[in-house]
C-alpha positions in Angstrom: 0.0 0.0 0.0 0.8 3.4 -0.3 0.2 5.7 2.6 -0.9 9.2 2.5 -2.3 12.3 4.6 -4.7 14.7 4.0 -2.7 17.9 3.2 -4.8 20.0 5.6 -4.0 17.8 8.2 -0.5 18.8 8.2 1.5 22.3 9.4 0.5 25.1 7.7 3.2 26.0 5.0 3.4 27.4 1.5 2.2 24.0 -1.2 5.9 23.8 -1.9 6.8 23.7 1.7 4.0 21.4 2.3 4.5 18.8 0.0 8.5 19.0 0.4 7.2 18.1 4.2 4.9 15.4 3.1 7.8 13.7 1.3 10.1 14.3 4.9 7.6 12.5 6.6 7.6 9.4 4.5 3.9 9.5 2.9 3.5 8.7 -0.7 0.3 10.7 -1.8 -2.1 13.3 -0.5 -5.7 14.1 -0.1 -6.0 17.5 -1.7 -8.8 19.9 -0.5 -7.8 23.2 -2.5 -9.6 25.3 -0.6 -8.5 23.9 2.9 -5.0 23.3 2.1 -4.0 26.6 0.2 -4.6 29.8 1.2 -1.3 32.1 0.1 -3.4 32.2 -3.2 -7.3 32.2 -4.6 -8.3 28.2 -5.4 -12.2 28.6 -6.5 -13.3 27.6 -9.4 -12.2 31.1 -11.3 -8.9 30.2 -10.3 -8.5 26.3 -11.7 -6.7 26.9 -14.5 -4.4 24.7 -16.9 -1.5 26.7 -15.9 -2.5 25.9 -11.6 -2.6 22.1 -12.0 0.9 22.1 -13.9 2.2 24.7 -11.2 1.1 22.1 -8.6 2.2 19.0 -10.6 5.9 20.2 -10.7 5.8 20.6 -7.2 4.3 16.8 -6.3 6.5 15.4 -8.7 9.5 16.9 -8.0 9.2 15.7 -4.3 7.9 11.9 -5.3 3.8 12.9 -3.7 0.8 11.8 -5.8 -2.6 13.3 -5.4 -4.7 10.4 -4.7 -7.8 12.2 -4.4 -8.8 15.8 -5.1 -11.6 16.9 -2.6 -14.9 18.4 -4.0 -17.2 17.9 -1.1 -20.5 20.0 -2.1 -23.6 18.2 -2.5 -25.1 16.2 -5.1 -28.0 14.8 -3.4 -29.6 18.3 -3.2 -32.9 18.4 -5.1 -32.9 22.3 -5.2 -32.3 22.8 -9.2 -30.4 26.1 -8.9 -28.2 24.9 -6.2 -27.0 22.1 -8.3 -26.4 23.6 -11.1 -24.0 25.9 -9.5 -22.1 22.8 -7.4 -22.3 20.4 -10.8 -20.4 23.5 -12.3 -17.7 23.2 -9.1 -17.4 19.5 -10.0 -16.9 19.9 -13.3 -13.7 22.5 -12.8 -12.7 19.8 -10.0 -12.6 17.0 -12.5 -10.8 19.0 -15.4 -8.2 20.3 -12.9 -7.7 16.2 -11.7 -7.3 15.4 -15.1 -4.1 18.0 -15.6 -2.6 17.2 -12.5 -2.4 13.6 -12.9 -5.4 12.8 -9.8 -7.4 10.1 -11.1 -10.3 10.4 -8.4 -12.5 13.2 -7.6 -13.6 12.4 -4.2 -16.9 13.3 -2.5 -19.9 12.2 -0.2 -23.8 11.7 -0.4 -25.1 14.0 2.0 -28.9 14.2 1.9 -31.6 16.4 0.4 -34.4 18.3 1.9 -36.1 15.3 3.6 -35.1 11.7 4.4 -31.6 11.0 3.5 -32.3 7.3 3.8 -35.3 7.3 1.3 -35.4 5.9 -2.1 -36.3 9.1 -3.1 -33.3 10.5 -1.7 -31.7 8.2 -3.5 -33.3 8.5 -6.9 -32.3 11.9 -6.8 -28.7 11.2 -5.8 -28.5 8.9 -9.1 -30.3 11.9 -11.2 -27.7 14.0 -10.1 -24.7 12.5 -10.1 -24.8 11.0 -13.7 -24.2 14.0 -15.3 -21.1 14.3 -13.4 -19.8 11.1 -13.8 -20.6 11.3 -17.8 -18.4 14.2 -17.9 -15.8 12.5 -15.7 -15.6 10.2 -18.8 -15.1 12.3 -21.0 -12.0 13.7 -18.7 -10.5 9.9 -17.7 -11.2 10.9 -14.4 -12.6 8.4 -11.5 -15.3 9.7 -9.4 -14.8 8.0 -5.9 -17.8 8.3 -3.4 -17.7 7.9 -0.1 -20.1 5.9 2.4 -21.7 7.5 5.7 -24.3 5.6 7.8 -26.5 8.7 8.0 -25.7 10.1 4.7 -28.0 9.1 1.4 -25.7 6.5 0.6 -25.6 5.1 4.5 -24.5 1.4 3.5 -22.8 -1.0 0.9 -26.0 -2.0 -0.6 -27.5 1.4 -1.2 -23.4 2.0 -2.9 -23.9 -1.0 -5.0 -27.4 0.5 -6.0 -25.6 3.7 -7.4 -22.9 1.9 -8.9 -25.5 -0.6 -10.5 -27.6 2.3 -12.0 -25.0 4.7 -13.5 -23.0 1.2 -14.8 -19.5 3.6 -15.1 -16.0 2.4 -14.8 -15.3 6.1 -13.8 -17.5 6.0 -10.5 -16.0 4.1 -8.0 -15.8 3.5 -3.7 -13.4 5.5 -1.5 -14.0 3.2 1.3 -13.9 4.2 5.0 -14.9 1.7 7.2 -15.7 3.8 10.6 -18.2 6.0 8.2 -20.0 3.0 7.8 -20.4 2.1 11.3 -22.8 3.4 13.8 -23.3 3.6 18.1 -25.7 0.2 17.1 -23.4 -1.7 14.7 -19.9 -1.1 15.6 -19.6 -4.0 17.5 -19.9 -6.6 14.6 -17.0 -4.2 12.3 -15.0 -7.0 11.3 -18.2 -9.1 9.6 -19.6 -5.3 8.3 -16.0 -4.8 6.7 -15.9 -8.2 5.1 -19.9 -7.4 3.5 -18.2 -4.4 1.8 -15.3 -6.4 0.9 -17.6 -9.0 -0.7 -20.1 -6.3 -2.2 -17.7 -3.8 -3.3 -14.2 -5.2 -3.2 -13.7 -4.7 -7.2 -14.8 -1.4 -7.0 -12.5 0.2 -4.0 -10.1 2.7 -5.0 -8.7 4.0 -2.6 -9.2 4.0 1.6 -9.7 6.1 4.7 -8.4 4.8 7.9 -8.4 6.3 11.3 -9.0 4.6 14.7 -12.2 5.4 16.9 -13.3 4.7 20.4 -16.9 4.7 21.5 -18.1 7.2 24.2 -21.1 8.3 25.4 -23.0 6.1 22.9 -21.4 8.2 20.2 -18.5 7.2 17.7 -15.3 9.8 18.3 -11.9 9.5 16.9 -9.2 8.4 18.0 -5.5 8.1 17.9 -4.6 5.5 15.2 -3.5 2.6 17.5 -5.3 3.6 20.5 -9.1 2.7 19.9 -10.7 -0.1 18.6 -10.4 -0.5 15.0 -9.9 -3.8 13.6 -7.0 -2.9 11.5 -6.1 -6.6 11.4 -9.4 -7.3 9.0 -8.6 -4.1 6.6 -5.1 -4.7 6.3 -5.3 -8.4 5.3 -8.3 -7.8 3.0 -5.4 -4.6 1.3 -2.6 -7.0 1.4 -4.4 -9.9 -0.3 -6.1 -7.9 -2.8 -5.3 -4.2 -3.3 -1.2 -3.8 -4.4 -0.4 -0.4 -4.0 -3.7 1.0 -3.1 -3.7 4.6 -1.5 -4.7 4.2 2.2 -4.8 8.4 3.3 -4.8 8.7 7.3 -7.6 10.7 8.6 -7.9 12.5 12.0 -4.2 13.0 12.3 -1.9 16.4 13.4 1.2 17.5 12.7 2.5 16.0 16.2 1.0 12.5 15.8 1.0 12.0 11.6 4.5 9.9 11.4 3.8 7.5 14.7 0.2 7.1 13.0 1.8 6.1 9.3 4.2 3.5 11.4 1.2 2.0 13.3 -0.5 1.1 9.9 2.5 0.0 8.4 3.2 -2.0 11.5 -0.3 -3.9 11.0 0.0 -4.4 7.4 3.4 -6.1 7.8 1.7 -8.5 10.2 -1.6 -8.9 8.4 
């Protein structure tokens, strides 16, 4: 595997100092959030030109850091027409930026819409929504990779395989994060609700989140990575048997704890 961070997880620096700091720190790829990670200069959509990616290309490749996913985190499940049309035109200038700077995937989640998240409807209109996007990811060679939350619109690995079944693209695919799957109710039984995605989904997982988590107050928190109660033991094996050289991007990680958190995962993929 190859293990990353997401950039705005890490010290606050110039993108050339961030990413030369990246590659210090022994992580192979990023999780790029323009608008989180950059602020010494405009990244909105006015700004995401040609000559941006290649500025931001030299400076991944000259210090060995791939992009694994590009963050566009706005809504698609939103059944308010002029909203959409004005975040579809956000994902479009995501996915022609990914496609100069050598990203393949386009990350985002399901949210909800003005009503039940969980419905079909909600659903329906998800599917309406996003195939537009993916259509025009197509056209780019660009993977869109969507991410499952239990109280999102996509809130489990069957309602995923429902999405992926009805748009029927190569260019949508899973970022998988286990702990977004689970819930105060069903974390308990992780290791049999990891190996249900693996079974359901394992063909179409791109690229993973991992962080730890610990349970209190009937809630879900994070955790240090190593100190909760992740199975790590059932992802890693899963990654190890079937997924050479995937992207696995820590989450919930600071500056202080990023480098003992990358030698914790590689220290459970090595046993897996």
């Amino acid at each position: 595997m190859q293990i990353g961070i997401r950039a705005h997880d890490c010290k606050k620096a110039p993108f050339d100092e961030l990413i030369k700091n990246v590659n210090e720190q022994e992580f192979k790829c990023i999780q790029l959030a323009l608008r989180f990670a950059i602020d010494e200069f405009p990244t909105d959509k006015c700004a995401m030109t040609p000559g941006m990616a290649l500025y931001l290309k030299r400076i991944l490749a000259k210090n060995d850091v791939d992009v694994a996913v590009l963050g566009c985190y706005l809504n698609l499940g939103t059944n308010d027409k002029e909203q959409l049309a004005q975040i579809s035109e956000v994902y479009k200038a995501h996915i022609r930026f990914a496609s100069l700077l050598g990203c393949g995937v386009v990350g985002t989640e399901t949210y909800g819409f003005d009503g039940d998240a969980s419905s079909d409807e909600a659903l329906d209109t998800l599917i309406e929504n996003l195939r537009p996007i993916v259509g025009y990811a197509e056209k780019m060679g660009v993977i869109i990779g969507l991410e499952c939350v239990h109280y999102h619109t996509i809130c489990n690995m069957k309602r995923m395989k429902r999405v992926l079944d009805a748009i029927d693209s190569p260019n949508l695919q899973v970022i998988y994060d286990p702990i977004n799957t689970f819930s105060p109710e069903t974390y308990e039984n992780q290791a049999e609700m990891m190996t249900e995605a693996f079974e359901i989904l394992g063909d179409d997982i791109a690229v993973i989140h991992a962080k730890d988590f610990v349970v209190e107050d009937g809630k879900i928190v994070p955790a240090q990575i190593g100190e909760g109660i992740f199975r790590f033991d059932v992802l890693m094996k899963f990654l190890k048997e079937k997924k050479p050289y995937i992207h696995v991007l820590l989450e919930e990680t600071t500056p202080d704890t990023a480098i003992r958190s990358r030698k914790y995962v590689e220290e459970q993929y090595n046993k897996a």
